[in-house]
C-alpha positions in Angstrom: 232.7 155.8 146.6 233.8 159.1 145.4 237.4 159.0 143.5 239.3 162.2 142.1 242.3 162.2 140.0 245.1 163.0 139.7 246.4 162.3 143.2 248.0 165.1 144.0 244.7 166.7 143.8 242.6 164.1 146.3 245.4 165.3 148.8 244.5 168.8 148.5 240.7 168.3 149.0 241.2 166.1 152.2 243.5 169.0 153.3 240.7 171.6 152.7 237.5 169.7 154.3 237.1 168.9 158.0 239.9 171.1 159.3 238.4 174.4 160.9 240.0 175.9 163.0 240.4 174.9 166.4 236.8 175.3 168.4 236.6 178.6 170.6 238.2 176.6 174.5 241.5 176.0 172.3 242.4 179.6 171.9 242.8 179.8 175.7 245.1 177.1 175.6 247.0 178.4 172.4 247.6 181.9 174.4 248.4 179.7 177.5 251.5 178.0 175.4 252.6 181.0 173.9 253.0 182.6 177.2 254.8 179.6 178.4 257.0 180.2 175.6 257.6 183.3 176.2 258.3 182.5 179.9 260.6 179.5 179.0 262.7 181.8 177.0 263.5 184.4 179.3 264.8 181.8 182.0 266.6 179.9 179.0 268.4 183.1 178.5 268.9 184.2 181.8 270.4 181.0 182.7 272.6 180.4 179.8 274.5 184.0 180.9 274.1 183.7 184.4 275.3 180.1 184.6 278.5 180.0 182.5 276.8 179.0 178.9 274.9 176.0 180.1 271.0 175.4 178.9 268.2 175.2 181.1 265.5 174.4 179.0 267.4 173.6 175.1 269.2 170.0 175.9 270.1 170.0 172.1 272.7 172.3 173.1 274.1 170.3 176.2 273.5 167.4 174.1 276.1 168.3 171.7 278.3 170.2 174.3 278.6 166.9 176.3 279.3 165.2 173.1 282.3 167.3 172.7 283.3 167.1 176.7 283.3 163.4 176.5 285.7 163.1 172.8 287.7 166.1 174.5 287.6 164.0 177.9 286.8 167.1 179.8 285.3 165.6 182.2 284.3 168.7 184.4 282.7 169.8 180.6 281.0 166.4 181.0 279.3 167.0 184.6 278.5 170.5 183.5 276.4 169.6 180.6 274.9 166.2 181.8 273.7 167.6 184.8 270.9 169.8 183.4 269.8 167.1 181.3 269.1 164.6 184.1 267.6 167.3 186.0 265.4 168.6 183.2 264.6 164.9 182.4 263.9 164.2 185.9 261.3 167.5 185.9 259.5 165.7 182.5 258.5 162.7 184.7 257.6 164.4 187.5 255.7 166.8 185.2 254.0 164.3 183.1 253.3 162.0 186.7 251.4 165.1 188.5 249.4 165.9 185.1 248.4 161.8 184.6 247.5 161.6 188.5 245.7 164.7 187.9 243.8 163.7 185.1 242.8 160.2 186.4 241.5 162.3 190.1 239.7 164.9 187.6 241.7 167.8 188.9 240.8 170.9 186.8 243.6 172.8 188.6 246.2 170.2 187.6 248.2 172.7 185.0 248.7 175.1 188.1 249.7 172.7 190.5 253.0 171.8 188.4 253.1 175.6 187.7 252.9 176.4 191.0 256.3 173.6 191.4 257.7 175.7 188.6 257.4 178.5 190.5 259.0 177.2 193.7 261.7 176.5 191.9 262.8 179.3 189.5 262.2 181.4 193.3 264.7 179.7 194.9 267.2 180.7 192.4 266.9 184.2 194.3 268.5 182.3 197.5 270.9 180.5 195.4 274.8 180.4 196.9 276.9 182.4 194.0 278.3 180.3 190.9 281.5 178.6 191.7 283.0 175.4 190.3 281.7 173.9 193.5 278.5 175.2 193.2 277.1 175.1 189.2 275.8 171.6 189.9 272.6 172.9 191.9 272.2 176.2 190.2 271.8 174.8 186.5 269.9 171.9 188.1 267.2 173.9 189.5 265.7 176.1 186.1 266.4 172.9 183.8 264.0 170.7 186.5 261.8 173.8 185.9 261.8 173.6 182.3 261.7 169.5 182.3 258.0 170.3 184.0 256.6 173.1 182.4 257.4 170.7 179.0 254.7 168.4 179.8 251.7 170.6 181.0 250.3 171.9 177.8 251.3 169.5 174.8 248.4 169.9 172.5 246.4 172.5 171.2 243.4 171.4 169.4 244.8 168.3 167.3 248.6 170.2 166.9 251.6 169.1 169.1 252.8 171.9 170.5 256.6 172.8 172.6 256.9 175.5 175.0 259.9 175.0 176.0 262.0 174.4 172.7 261.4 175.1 169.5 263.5 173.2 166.9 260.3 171.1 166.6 258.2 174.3 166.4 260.4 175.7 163.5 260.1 172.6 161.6 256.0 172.6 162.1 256.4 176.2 161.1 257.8 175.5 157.6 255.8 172.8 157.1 252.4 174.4 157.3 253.5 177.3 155.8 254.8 174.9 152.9 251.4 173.5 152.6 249.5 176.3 153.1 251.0 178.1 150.1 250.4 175.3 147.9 246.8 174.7 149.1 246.2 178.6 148.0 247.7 178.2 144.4 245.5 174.7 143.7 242.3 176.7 144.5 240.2 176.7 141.6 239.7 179.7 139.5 236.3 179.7 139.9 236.2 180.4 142.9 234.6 184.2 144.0 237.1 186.3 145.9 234.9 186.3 148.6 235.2 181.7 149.1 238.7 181.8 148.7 239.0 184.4 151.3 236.6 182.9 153.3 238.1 179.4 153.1 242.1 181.0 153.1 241.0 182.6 156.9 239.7 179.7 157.9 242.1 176.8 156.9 243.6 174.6 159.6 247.2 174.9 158.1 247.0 178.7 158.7 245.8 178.4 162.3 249.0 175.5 162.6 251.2 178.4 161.2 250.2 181.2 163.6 250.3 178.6 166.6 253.7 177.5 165.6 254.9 180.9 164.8 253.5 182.7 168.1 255.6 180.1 169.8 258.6 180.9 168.4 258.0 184.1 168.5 257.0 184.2 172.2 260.8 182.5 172.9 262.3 184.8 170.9 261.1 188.0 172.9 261.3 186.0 175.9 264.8 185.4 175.5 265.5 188.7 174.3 264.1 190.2 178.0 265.8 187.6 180.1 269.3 188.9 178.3 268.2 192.5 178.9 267.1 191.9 182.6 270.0 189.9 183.6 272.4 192.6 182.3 270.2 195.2 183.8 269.1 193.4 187.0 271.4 189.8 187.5 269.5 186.8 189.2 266.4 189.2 190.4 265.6 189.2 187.0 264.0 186.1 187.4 261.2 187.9 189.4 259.7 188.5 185.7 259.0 185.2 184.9 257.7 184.1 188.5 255.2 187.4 187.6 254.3 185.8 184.4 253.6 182.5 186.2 251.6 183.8 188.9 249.5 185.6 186.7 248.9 182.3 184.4 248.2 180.8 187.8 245.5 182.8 189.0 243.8 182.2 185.3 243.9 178.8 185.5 242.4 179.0 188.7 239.6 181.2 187.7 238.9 179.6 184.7 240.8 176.1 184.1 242.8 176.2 180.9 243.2 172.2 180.9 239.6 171.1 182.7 239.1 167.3 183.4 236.8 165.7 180.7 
């Protein structure tokens, strides 16, 4: 049995050996979640300004507006912020139900069967009765259900946990393999040619973990950055974009299935 001291750098050779990066299927799944993300922001953002500041897909946010509602005893405030997150928790179970019925029944087209739900429902925000007191209920219920879903159809990417439809936990896997990363290049031994630690720097899972994680956040970024733009530009049809961007991920999945049964 092999030992190495000091401890600190055991860690850093089980860091270094048996992590490549992700086999050649998981890039297709990678793109897939960043384009989720990217989707997921744009209708975050559209329906935060189209629906009087309430979150559709970041319940943090509602979380600790309802908190404040319920001290304030604004009990309107209360309805208006728990009401997307029973709807968006409500879309994670049906979510996660289609994707475990589909995975016991060997669907391959299970990941565009609840994107095809999504889509259903972010279109009938097009038919949608105008935003009134009356009315916010059903409008803000409707994208957060959306959201709730598209949460649970690609979680995992290779052996990372991935989010598509928040990304407080994608910030904080972010820093860490950055963190790690840049202390994994600075233990390297001297020896090495420039050419190994090249090779090995390109090639080390905490790098892949970074880009993953940072395309993410990226990809909600930019999509949240077009949803403002189109719904100052266009209103509620600017949620046309992301039923495009759906349709399209759609007609991949069903050419080529990004989540096959195994």
């Amino acid at each position: 049995m092999s030992r190495c001291r000091p401890r600190r750098r055991c860690k850093i050779e089980l860091m270094s050996k048996g992590h490549p990066r992700p086999p050649a299927g998981d890039y297709g799944r990678a793109l897939a979640a960043i384009w989720l993300g990217l989707i997921a922001g744009f209708v975050d953002a559209l329906g935060y300004l189209l629906l009087t500041q309430v979150y559709t897909s970041h319940m943090t946010g509602n979380t600790a507006s309802l908190a404040r509602d319920v001290a304030d005893h604004r009990w309107f405030g209360v309805l208006r912020h728990g009401w997307p997150i029973a709807a968006f928790m409500i879309g994670l179970m049906i979510g996660a139900w289609l994707t475990e019925i589909g995975r016991r029944r060997r669907w391959h087209f299970r990941l565009s069967l609840v994107l095809g739900l999504e889509l259903i429902l972010l279109a009938a925000m097009l038919v949608l009765p105008p935003v009134t007191p009356a009315t916010l209920a059903w409008p803000v219920a409707i994208p957060a259900l959306a959201m709730g879903m598209q949460t649970v159809t690609i979680t995992r990417v290779g052996d990372e946990r991935v989010y598509s439809t928040y990304v407080t936990g994608t910030l904080s896997k972010l820093a860490e393999a950055l963190t790690g990363y840049l202390f994994w290049l600075h233990d390297r031994p001297a020896s090495l040619s420039p050419r190994a630690r090249w090779r090995e720097a390109a090639r080390h899972h905490l790098l892949w973990q970074a880009i993953l994680t940072g395309g993410l956040w990226l990809a909600f970024l930019v999509g949240a950055v077009l949803g403002a733009f189109g719904e100052a530009r266009f209103g509620i049809d600017a949620v046309v974009a992301p039923l495009a961007a759906l349709a399209a991920l759609i007609a991949v999945d069903l050419h080529r299935p990004i989540t096959p049964a195994t």
